[in-house]
C-alpha positions in Angstrom: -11.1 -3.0 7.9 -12.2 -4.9 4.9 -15.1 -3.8 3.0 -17.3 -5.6 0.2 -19.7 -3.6 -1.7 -22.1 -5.5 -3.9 -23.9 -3.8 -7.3 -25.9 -5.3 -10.0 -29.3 -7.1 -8.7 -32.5 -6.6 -9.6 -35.8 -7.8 -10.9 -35.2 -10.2 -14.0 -37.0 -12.2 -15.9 -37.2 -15.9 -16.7 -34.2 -16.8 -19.3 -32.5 -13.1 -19.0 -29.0 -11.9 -17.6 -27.4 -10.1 -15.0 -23.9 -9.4 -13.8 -23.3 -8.8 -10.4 -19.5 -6.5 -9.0 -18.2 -6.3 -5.7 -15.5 -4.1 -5.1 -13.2 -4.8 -2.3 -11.4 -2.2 0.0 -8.8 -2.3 3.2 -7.3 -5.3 1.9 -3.7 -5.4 3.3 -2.7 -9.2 2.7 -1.6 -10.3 -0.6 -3.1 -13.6 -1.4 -7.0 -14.2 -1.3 -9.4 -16.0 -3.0 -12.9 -13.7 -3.8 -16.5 -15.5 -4.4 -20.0 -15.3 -4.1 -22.4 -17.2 -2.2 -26.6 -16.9 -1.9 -29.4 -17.2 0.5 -32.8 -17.9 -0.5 -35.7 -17.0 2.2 -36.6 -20.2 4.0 -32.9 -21.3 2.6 -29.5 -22.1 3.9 -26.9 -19.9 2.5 -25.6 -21.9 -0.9 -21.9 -21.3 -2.1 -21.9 -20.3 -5.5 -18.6 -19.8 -7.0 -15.1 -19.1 -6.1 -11.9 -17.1 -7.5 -8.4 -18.2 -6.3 -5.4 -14.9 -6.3 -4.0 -17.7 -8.8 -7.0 -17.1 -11.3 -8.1 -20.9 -11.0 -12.2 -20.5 -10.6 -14.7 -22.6 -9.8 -18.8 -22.1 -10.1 -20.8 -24.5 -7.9 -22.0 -27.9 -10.4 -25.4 -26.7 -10.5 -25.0 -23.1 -11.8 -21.6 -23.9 -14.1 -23.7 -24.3 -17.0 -25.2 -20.9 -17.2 -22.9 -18.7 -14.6 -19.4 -17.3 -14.5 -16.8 -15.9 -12.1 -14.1 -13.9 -12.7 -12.0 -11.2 -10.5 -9.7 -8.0 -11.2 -6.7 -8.0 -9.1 -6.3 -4.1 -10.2 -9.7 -2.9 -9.1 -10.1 -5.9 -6.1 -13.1 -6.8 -8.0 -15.0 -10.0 -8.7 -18.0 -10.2 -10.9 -20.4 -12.8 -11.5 -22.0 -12.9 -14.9 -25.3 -14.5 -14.7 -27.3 -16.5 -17.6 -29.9 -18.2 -18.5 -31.6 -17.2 -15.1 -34.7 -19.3 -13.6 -37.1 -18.6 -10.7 -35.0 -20.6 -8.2 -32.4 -18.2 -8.4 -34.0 -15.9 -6.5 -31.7 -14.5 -3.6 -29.8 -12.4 -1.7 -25.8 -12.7 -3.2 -23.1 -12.2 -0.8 -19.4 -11.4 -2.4 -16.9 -13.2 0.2 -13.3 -12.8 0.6 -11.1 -15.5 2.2 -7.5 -15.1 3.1 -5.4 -17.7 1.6 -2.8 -17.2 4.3 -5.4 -17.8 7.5 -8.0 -20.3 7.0 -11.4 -20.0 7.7 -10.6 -16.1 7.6 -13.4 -14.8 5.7 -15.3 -10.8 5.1 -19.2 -10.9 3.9 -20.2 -8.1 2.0 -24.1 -6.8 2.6 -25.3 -8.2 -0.3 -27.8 -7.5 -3.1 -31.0 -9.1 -4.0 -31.9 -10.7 -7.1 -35.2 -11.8 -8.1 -36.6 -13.8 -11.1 -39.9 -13.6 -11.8 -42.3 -12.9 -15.1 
């Protein structure tokens, strides 16, 4: 069974930084894209960014300024480094995998909070 383990929130100031893992385990097919997505209290769940097994990323228009996504095929890992961070990001982040080879195919891990507040 496939299993996504999320690491890295916490309580962060206005302007500061953090870098959120998820490690993936009982992966058995080959080809799968790995991203994040967030849900805000009150919120629907928002799609943040997205790795392709080809390496081609993409980070949602209105966070591609000041995040970035990026996965290690060795470790099953994807990380999403986090900058410039503001109040509205406040949320709980969910790491994703989809398989490339089923659509619509796709493990949530338990996510991790993240709050931004002075």
């Amino acid at each position: 069974q496939v299993q996504l383990v999320e690491s890295g929130g916490g309580l962060v100031q206005p302007g500061g930084s953090l870098r959120l893992s998820c490690a993936a385990s009982g992966i058995t097919f080959s080809g799968y894209s790995m991203g994040w997505y967030r849900q805000a209290p009150g919120k629907e769940r928002e799609f943040v960014a997205l790795v392709w097994s080809s390496g081609s990323a993409y980070v949602d228009t209105s966070m591609q300024d000041r995040f970035t996504v990026s996965r290690d095929n060795a470790k099953k890992a994807v990380y999403l480094q986090m900058n410039s961070l503001k109040p509205e990001d406040t949320a709980v982040y969910f790491c994703t995998v989809d398989r490339e080879d089923l659509v619509g195919v796709r493990y949530w891990g338990q996510g991790t909070q993240v709050t931004v507040s002075s």
